[in-house]
N, C-alpha and C positions, 0 to 999 in steps of 0.2 A: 213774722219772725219773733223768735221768743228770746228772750233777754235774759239770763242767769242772773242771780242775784248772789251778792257775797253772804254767804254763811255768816251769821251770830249777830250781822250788825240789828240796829234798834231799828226798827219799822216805825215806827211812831209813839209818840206819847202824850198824854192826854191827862191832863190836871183840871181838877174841879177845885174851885176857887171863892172866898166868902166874898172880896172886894174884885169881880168880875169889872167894873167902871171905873176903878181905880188903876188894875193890873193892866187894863187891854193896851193902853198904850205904849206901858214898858215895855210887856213882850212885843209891841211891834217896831218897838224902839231898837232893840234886842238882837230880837229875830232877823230883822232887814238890814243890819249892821250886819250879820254873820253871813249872810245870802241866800234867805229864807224870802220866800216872796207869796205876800196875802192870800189865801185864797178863801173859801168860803165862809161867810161869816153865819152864826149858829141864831137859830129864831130869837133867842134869850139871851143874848151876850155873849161874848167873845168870840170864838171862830176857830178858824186853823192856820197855820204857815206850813208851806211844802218848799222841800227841797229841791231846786233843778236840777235834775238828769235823777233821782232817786225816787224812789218810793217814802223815804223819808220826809215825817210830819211833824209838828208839834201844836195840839191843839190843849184851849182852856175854854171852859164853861162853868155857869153859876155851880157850888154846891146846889147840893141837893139830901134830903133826908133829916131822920132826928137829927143827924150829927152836922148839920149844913152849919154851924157858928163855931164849932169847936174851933180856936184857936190852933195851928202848926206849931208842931213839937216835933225838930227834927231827930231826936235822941228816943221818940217813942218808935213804936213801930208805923213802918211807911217808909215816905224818901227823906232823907237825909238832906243831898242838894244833887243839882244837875250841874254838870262841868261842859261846855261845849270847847272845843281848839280851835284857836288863833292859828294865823298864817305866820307870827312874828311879834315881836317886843311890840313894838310898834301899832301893831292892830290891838294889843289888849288894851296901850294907849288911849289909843283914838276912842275905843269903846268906852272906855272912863271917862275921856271928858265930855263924851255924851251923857253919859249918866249925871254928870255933877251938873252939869246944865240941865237937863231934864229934873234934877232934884230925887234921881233916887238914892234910896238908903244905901249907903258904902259900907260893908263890913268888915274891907281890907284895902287900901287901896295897893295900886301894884307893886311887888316887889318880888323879890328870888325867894323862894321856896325847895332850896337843895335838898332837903329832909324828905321830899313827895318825890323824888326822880332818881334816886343814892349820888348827886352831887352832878347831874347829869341838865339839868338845865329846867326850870320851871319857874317861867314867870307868871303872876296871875294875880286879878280883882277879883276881889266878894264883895256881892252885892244880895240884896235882897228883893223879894217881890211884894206888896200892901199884904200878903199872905201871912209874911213871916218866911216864904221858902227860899232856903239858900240857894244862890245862885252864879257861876264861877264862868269865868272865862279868859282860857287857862295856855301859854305857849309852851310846848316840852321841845326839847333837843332830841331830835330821833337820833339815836343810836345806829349805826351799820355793824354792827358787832353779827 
């Protein structure tokens, strides 16, 4: 039996990383918070987390190349940050004060964000990864409009 896939969503993504030993455990601090669950870990550091019931991934591994120490700069060219959604207030919560206990970098903690939604509901933490890469995770008010 073959299984349609929704048009446009992200199939996976895959970040190469200077602090692979530092990051792995955030993202799987992260990731298994959101209901991402381990899967295979990579010869050299990090691995993957896959999505249940999707084709949806998100894997990291050591940089590599001349440019394997360059510091992230999310204003140059590349990613910016990644946003993943919450179920609820309440879950960006719960994921903050894992962060604060685990010690990672806070770049926001949670609050309303009505300026990202035109007044329409957005709560959300920024946080970061030993990268430098921003990292969001974000509740919107779905509209039935």
């Amino acid at each position: 039996m073959t299984q349609k896939t929704m048009r446009g969503r992200v199939h996976h993504v895959d970040l190469s990383l200077r602090h692979i030993a530092e990051a792995e455990p955030l993202y799987d601090l992260v990731l298994t918070h959101i209901g991402y669950r381990r899967g295979k870990p990579y010869p050299n550091g990090g691995g993957e987390w896959d999505l249940p019931g999707s084709y949806e991934s998100i894997g990291i591994s050591p940089s590599k190349g001349p440019n394997r120490d360059r510091e992230h700069d999310r204003y140059s060219s590349g990613l910016h940050h990644i946003a993943w959604s919450a179920e609820s207030r309440e879950d960006v919560d719960a994921l903050y004060e894992k962060l604060k206990a685990f010690g990672a970098t806070i770049l926001d903690p949670p609050a309303d964000y009505p300026e990202y939604n035109q007044g329409r509901g957005y709560y959300a933490v920024f946080f970061s990864d030993p990268d430098g890469i921003k990292l969001e995770y974000v509740w919107t008010l779905v509209s039935q409009d």
